[in-house]
FINUVEX-677910 format. One record per residue (C-alpha): residue number from 1; residue in three letters; x, y, z. Coordinates in pm, whole numbers, plus 50000, padded with zeros to 5 digits. Layout:
<rs>
+-----+------+-------+-------+-------+
! pos ! code !     X !     Y !     Z !
+-----+------+-------+-------+-------+
! NUM !  ALA !     X !     Y !     Z !
...
+-----+------+-------+-------+-------+
</rs>
This chain:
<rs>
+-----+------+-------+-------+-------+
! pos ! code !     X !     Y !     Z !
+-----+------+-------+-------+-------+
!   1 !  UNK ! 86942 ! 42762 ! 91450 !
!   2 !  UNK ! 86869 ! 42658 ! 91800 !
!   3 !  UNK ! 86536 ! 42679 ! 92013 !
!   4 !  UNK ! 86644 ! 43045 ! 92182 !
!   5 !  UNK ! 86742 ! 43176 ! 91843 !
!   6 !  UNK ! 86370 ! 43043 ! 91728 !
!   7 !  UNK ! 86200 ! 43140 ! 92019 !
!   8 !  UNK ! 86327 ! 43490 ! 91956 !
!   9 !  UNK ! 86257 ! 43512 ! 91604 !
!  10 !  UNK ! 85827 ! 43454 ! 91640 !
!  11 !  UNK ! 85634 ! 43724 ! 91707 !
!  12 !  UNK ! 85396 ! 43721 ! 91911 !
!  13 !  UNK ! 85120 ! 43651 ! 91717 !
!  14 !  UNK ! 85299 ! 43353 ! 91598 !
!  15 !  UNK ! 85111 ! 42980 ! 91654 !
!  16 !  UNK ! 85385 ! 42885 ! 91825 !
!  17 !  UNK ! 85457 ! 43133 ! 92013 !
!  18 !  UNK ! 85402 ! 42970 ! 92362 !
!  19 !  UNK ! 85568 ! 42670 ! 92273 !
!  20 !  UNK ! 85834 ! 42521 ! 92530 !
!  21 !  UNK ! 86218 ! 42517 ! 92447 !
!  22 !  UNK ! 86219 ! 42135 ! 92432 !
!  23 !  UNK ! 85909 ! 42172 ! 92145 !
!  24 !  UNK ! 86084 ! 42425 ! 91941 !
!  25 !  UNK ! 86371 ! 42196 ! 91940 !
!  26 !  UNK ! 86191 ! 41922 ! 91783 !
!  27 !  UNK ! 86053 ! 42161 ! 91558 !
!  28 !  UNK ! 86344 ! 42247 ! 91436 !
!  29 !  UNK ! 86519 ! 41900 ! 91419 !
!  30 !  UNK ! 86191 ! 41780 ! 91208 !
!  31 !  UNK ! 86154 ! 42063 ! 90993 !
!  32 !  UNK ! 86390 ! 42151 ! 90664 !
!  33 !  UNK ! 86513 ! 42460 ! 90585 !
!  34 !  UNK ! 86451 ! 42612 ! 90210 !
!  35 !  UNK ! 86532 ! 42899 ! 90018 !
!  36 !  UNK ! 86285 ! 43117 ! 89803 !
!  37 !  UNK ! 86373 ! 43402 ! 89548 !
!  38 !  UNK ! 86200 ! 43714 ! 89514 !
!  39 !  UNK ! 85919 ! 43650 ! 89289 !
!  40 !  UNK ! 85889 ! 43257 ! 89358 !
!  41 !  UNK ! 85588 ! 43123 ! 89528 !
!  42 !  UNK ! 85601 ! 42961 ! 89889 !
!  43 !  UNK ! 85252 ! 42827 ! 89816 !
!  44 !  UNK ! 84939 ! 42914 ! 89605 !
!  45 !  UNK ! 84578 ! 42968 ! 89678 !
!  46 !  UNK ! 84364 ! 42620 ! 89588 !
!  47 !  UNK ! 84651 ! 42397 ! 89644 !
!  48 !  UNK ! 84657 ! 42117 ! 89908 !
!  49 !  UNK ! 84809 ! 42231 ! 90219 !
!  50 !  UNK ! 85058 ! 41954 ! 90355 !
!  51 !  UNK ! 85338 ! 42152 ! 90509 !
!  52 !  UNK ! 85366 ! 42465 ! 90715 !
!  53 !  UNK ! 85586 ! 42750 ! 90699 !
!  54 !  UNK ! 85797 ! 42950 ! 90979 !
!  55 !  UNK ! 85984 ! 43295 ! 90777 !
!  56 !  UNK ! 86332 ! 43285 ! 90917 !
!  57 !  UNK ! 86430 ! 43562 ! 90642 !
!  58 !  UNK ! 86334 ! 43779 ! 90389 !
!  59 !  UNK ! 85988 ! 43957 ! 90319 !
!  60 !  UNK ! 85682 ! 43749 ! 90173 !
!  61 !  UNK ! 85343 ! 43921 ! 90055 !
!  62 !  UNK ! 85013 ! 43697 ! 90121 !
!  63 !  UNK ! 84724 ! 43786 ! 89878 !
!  64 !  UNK ! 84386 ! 43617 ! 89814 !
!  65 !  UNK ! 84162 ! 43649 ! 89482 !
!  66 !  UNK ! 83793 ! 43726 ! 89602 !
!  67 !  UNK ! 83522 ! 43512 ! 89400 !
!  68 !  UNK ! 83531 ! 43869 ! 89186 !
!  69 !  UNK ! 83825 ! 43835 ! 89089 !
!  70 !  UNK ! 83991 ! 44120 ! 89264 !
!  71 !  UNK ! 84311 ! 44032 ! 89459 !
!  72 !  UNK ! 84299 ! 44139 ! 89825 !
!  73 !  UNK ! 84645 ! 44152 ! 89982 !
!  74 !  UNK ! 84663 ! 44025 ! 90332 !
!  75 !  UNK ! 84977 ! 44108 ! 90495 !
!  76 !  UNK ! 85323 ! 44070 ! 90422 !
!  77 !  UNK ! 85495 ! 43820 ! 90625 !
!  78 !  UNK ! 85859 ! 43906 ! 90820 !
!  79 !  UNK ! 86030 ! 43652 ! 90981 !
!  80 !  UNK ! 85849 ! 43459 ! 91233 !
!  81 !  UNK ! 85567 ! 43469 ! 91109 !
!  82 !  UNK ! 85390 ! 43125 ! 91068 !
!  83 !  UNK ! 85219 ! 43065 ! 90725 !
!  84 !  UNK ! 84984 ! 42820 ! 90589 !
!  85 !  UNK ! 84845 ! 42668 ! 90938 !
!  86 !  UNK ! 84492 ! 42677 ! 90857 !
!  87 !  UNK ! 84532 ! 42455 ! 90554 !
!  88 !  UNK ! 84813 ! 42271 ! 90741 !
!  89 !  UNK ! 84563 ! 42203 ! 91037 !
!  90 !  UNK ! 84207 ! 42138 ! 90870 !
!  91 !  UNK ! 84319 ! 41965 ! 90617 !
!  92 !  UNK ! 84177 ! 42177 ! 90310 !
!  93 !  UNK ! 84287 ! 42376 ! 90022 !
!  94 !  UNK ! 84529 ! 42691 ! 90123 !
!  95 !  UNK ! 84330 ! 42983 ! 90158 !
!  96 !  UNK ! 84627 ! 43266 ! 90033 !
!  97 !  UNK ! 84910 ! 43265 ! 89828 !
!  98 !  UNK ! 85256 ! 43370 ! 89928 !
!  99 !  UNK ! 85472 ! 43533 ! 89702 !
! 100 !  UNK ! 85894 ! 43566 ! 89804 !
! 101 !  UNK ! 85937 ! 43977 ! 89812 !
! 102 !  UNK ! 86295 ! 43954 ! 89901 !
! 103 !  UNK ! 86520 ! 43608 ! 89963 !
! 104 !  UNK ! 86340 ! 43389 ! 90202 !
! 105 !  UNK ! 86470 ! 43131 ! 90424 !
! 106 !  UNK ! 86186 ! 42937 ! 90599 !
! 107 !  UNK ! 86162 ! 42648 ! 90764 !
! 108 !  UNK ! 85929 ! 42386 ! 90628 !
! 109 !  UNK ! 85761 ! 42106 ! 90832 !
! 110 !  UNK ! 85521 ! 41851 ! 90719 !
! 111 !  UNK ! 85172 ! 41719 ! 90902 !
! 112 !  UNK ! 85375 ! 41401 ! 90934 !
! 113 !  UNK ! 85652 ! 41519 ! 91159 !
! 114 !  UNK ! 85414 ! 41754 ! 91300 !
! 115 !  UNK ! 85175 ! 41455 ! 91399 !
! 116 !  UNK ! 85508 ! 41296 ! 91551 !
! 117 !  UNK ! 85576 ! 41621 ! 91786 !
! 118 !  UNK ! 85218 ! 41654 ! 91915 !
! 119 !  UNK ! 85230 ! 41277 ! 92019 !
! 120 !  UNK ! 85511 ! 41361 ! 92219 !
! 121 !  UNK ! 85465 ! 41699 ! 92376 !
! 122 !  UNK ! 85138 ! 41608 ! 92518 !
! 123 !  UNK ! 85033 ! 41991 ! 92650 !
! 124 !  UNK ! 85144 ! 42144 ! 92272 !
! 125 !  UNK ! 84810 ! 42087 ! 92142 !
! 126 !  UNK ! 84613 ! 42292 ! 92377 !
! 127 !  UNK ! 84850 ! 42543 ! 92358 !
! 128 !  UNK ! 84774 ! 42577 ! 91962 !
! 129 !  UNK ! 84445 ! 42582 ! 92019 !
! 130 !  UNK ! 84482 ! 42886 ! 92263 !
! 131 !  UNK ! 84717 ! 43049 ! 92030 !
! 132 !  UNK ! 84455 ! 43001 ! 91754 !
! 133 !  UNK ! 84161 ! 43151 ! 91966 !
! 134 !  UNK ! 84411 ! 43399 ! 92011 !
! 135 !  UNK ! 84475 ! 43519 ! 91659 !
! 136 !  UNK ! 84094 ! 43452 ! 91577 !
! 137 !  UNK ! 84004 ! 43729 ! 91828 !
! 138 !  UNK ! 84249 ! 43967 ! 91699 !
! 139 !  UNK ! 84140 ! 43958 ! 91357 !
! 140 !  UNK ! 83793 ! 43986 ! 91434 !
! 141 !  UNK ! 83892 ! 44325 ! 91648 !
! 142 !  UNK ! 84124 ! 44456 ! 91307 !
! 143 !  UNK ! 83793 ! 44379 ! 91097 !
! 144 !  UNK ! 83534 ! 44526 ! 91296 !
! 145 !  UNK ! 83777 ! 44809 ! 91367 !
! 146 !  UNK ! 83853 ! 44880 ! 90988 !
! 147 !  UNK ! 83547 ! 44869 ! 90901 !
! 148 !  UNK ! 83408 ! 45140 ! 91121 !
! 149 !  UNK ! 83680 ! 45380 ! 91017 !
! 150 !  UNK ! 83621 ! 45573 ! 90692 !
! 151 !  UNK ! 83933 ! 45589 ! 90467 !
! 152 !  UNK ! 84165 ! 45807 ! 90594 !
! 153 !  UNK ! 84192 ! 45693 ! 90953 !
! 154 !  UNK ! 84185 ! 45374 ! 90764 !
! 155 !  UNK ! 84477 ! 45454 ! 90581 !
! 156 !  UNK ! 84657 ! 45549 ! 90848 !
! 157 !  UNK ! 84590 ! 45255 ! 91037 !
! 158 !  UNK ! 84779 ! 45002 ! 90719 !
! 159 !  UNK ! 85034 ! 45244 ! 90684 !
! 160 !  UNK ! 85146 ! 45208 ! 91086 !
! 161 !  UNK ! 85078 ! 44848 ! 91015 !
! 162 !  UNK ! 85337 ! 44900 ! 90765 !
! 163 !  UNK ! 85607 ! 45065 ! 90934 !
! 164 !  UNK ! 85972 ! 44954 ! 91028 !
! 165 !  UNK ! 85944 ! 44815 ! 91368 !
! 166 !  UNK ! 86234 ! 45094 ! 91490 !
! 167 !  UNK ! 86262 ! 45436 ! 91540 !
! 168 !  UNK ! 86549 ! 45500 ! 91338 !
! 169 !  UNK ! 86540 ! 45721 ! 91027 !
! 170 !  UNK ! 86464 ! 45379 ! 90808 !
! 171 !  UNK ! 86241 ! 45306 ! 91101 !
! 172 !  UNK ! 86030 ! 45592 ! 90926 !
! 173 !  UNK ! 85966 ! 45456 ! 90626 !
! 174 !  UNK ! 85751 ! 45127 ! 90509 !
! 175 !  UNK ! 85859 ! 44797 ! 90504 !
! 176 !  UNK ! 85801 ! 44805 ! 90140 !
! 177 !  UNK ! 85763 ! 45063 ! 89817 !
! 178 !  UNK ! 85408 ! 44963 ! 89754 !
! 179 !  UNK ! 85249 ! 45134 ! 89427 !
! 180 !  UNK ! 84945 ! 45312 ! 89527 !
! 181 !  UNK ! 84746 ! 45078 ! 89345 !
! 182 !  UNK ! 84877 ! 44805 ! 89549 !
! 183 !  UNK ! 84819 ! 44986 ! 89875 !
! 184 !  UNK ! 84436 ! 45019 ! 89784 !
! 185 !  UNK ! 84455 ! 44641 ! 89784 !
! 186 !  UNK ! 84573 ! 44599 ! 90114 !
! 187 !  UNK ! 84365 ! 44921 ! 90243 !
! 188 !  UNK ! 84061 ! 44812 ! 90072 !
! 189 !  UNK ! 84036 ! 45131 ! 89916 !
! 190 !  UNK ! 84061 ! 45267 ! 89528 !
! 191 !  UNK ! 84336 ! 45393 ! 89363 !
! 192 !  UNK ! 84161 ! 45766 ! 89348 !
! 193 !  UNK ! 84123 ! 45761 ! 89721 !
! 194 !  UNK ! 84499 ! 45669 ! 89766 !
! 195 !  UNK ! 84610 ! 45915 ! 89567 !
! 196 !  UNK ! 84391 ! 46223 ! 89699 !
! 197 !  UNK ! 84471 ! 46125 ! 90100 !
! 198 !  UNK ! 84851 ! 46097 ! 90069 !
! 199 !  UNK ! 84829 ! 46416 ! 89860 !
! 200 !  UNK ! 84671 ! 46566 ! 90172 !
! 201 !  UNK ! 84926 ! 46410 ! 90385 !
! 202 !  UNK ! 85214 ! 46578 ! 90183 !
! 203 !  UNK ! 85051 ! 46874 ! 90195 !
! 204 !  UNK ! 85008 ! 46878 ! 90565 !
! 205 !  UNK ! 85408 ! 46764 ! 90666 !
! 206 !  UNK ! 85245 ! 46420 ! 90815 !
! 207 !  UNK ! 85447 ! 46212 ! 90447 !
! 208 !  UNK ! 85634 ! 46222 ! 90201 !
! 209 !  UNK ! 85675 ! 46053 ! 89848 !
! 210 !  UNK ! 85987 ! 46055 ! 89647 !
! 211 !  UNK ! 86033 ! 45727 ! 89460 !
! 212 !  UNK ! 85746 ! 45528 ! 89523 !
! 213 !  UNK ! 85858 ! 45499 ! 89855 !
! 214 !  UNK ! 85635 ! 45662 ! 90170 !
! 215 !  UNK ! 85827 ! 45841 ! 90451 !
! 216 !  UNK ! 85609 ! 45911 ! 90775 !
! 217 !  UNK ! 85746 ! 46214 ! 90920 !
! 218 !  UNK ! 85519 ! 46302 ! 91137 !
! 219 !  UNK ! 85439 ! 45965 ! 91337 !
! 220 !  UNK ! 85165 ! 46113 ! 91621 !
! 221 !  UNK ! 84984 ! 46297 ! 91372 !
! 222 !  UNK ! 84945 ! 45994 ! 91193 !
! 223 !  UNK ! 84837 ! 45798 ! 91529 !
! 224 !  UNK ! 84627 ! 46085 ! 91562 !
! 225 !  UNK ! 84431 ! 46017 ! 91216 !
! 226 !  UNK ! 84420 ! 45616 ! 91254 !
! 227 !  UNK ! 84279 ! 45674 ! 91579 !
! 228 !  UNK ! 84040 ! 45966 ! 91444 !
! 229 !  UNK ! 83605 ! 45840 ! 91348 !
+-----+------+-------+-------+-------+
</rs>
């Protein structure tokens, strides 16, 4: 993998997103490259975060346990995405574990060599820091939206979340078969209220279920719902 191959492979969301060719380069030549099967864990909530993670391939799911003991899933990471920064960067215990859906590939660098490429790209730093403010805005717009929508524009708004990023016929469907109790956990909704609005959905044309697997065929009506109060 080279820097343009790299550079084309973070979204845009991603902490390093802004970062020069020359940086990326270094990233790459410091980091090492590891494999994950489905089922094996990238990292684990509690543990000591020394290294950072870039998904290069495969599907990961990032869930927390709430002080209730209820698991709260997060997001499931494609590649690009950049896990494990916050524990990577403060210091502190990982806040989410990560969990290998399909193969992974990710590339792996430690606070060590990432020390080494901040000494010597001088303007990187600020750059995170922007790219941090960034995501920290974001997410505080996805809260406060999600929690002023009641549950079926909520719903809506995961399942689009969800999505294949084309418009193909796959591009229809979700990234993922989630079971419906599994989709309450990343919704933030119960099981009963899963069931009842995706009943409605089929009903209406806007889905439709056939293996545990969630086809959108109706993608504006369903912008229409997330967007509905």
């Amino acid at each position: 993998m080279d820097a343009a191959k790299l550079a084309e492979a973070l979204t845009a969301q991603s902490l390093f997103a802004d970062c020069e060719p020359a940086e990326l380069s270094d990233i790459i030549a410091r980091g090492q490259v590891r494999q994950f099967k489905p089922g094996q864990e990238l990292m684990a909530q509690g543990e000591e975060g020394k290294t950072l993670f870039i998904i290069l391939k495969g599907l990961a799911r990032v869930s927390m346990l709430a002080a209730n003991g209820r698991e709260i899933i997060l997001d499931y990471a494609e590649p690009g995405h950049v896990l494990g920064e916050i524990a990577f960067l403060d210091g502190g215990d990982r806040t989410a574990t990560v969990e290998a859906i399909e193969p992974i590939e990710a590339l792996i660098l430690t606070r060590g060599a990432f020390g080494d490429i901040i000494d010597k790209h001088k303007g990187l730093a600020l750059r995170l820091l922007k790219a941090m403010a960034r995501r920290l805005r974001q997410n505080n717009a996805v809260i406060e939206a999600d929690r002023a929508y009641t549950s079926g524009p909520r719903l809506a708004r995961f399942l689009l979340r969800l999505m294949m990023g084309d418009t193909s016929d796959t591009g229809n469907q979700l990234k993922i078969a989630l079971s419906q109790g599994e989709l309450g956990n990343f919704a933030g909704m119960s099981r009963e209220q899963i069931n009842r609005q995706l009943s409605a959905w089929v009903d209406n044309g806007i889905i439709a279920l056939k293996g545990g697997r969630v086809t959108i065929l109706d993608r504006e009506a369903l912008i229409d719902v997330a967007e509905a109060w």
